[in-house]
C-alpha positions in Angstrom: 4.5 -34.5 6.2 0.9 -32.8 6.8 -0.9 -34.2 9.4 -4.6 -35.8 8.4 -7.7 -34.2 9.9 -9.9 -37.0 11.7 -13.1 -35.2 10.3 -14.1 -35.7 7.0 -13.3 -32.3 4.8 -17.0 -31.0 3.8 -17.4 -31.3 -0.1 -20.9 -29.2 0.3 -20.2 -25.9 -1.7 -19.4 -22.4 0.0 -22.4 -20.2 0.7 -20.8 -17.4 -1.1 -18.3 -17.6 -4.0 -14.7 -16.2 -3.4 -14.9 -13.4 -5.7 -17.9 -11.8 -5.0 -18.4 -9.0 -6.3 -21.8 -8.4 -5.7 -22.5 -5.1 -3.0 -25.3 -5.9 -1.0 -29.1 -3.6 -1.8 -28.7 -1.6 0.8 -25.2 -0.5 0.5 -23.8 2.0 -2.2 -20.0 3.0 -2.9 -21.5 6.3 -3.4 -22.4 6.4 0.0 -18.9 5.9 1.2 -17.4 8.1 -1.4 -19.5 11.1 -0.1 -18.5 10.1 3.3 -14.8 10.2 2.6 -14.7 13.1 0.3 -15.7 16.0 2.5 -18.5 18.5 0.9 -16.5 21.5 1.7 -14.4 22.8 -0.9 -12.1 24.2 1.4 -11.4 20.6 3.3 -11.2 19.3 0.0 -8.4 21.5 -1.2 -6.6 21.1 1.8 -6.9 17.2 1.3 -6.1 17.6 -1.9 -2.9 19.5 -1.2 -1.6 17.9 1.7 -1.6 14.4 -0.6 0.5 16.7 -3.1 2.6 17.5 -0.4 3.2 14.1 1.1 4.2 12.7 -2.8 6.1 15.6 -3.3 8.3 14.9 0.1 8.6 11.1 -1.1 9.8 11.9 -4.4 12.5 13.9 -2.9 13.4 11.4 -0.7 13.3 8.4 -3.3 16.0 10.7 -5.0 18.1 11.5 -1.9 18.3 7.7 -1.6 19.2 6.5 -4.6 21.6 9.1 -5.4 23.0 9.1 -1.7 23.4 5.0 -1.0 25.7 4.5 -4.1 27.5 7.9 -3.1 28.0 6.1 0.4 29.4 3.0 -0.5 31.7 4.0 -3.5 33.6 6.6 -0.5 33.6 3.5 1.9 35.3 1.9 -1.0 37.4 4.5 -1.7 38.2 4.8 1.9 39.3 0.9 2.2 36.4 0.5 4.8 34.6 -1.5 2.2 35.5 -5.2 1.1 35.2 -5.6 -3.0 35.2 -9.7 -3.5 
């Protein structure tokens, strides 16, 4: 059971809409992109590569696991450690 509020829920509409989309005048994404991208072309390559490296490391390890868990629990099965219903 929900409780009741003892104030009357407002029917007056939102002052802004729920999806809005709209950035305000003075701000541009631009702005922020240039902010986050460093200007450097070095820093940018090393940004660049160390994101390569970092998906390279999980794809590796996505592998390991998925070949690895099944690996682990067929030999626990094989082993009689494992209970098969």
């Amino acid at each position: 059971m929900n409780p009741v509020p003892k104030t009357p829920i407002s029917k007056a509409p939102a002052p802004l809409p729920a999806n809005d989309n709209q950035t305000p005048a003075n701000q541009d994404i631009s702005d922020f992109l240039r902010e986050l991208i460093p200007q450097d072309d070095a820093a940018a390559d090393a940004l660049c590569r160390r994101g390569e490296r970092m998906a390279t490391a999980l794809v590796v390890v996505m592998a390991t696991c998925l070949v690895g868990f099944p690996l682990f629990f067929a030999g626990l099965i094989y082993a009689g450690v494992g209970v098969v219903p």
